[in-house]
C-alpha positions in Angstrom: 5.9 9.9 10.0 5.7 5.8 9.2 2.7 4.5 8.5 0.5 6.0 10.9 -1.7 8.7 10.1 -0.4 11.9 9.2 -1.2 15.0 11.2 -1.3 16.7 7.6 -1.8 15.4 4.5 1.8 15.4 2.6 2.3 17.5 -0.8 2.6 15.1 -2.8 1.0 11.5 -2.2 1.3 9.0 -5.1 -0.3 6.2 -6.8 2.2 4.2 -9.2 0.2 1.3 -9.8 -3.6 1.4 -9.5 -5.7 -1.6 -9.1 -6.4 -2.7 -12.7 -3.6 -2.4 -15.5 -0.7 -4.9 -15.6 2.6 -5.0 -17.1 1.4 -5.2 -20.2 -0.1 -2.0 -20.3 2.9 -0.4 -19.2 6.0 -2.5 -18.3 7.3 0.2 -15.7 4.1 -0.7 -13.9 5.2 -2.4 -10.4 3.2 -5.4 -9.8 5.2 -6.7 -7.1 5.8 -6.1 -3.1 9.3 -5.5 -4.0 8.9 -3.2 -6.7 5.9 -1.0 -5.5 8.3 -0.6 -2.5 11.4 0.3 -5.1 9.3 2.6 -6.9 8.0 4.1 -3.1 11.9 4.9 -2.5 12.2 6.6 -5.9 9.4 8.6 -5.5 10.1 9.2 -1.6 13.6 10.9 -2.9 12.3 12.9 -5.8 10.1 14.7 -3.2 6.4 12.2 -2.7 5.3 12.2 1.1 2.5 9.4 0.7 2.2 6.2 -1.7 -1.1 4.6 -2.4 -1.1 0.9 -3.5 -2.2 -2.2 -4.5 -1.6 -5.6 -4.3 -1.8 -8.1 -6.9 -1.2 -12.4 -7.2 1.2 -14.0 -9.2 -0.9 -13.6 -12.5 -0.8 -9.4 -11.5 -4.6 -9.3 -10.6 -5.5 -6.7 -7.9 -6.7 -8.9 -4.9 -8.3 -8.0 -1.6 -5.9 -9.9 0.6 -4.8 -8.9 4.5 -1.8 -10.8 4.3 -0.3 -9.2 1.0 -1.3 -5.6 2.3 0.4 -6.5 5.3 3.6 -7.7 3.6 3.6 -4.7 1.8 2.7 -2.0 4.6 6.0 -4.1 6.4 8.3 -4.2 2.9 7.4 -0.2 2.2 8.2 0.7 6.3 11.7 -1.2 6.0 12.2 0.4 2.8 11.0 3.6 3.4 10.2 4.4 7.1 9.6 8.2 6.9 7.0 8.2 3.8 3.2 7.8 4.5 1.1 4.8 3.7 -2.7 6.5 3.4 -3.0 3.2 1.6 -4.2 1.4 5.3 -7.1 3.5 5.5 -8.2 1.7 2.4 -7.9 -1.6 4.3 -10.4 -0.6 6.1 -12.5 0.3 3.3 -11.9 -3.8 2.1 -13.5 -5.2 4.8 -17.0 -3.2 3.9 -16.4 -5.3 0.7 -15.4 -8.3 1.6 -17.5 -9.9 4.5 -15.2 -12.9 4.7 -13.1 -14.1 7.2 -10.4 -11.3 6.1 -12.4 -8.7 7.4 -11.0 -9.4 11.2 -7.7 -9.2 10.0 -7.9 -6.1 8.0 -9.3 -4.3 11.1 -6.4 -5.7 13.2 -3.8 -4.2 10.6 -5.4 -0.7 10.6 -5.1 -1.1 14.0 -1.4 -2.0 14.8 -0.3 0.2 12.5 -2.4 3.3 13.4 -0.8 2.6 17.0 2.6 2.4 15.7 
């Protein structure tokens, strides 16, 4: 399956960290790369086919960045090749919102990972 788009939509997709509450709303909450892509292989073994996620800087604050999303969509596939990321869709959905220079970049992810 990787991280191209699935021919059905899984079972279960999940969501384990949202794009506004921090660690000190919840400590289990992963903020990181590393443990959104712990928390992907937990959930990937208890049964999840998708994860949707976000990204956040070094103060845990969601940002809109193509180069985090794509260390992510790379740390999830080493970590967990065979689970979804419907997450890359929603990079697309960042470049309607962010008219910067990012907005190139995003469309180049979608693309290299919709083509595997």
């Amino acid at each position: 399956m990787g991280f191209s788009k699935p021919a059905a939509l899984p079972s279960i997709m999940v969501a384990p960290n949202g794009a506004r509450k921090t660690t000190s709303d919840h400590p289990a909450i992963p903020v990181t790369i590393e443990q959104t892509a712990i928390t992907a292989k937990a959930c990937f073994d208890a049964g999840a086919g998708a994860i949707h996620f976000h990204v956040r800087d070094t103060d845990q604050k969601h940002v809109l960045d193509a180069g985090f999303y794509r260390e992510g969509l790379e740390e999830l596939n080493r970590v967990v090749p065979d689970m979804s990321c419907l997450g890359q869709h929603d990079l697309a959905l960042l470049a309607l919102h962010d008219k910067s220079h990012h907005q190139a970049h995003v469309f180049d992810l979608c693309r290299a990972h919709e083509n595997g």
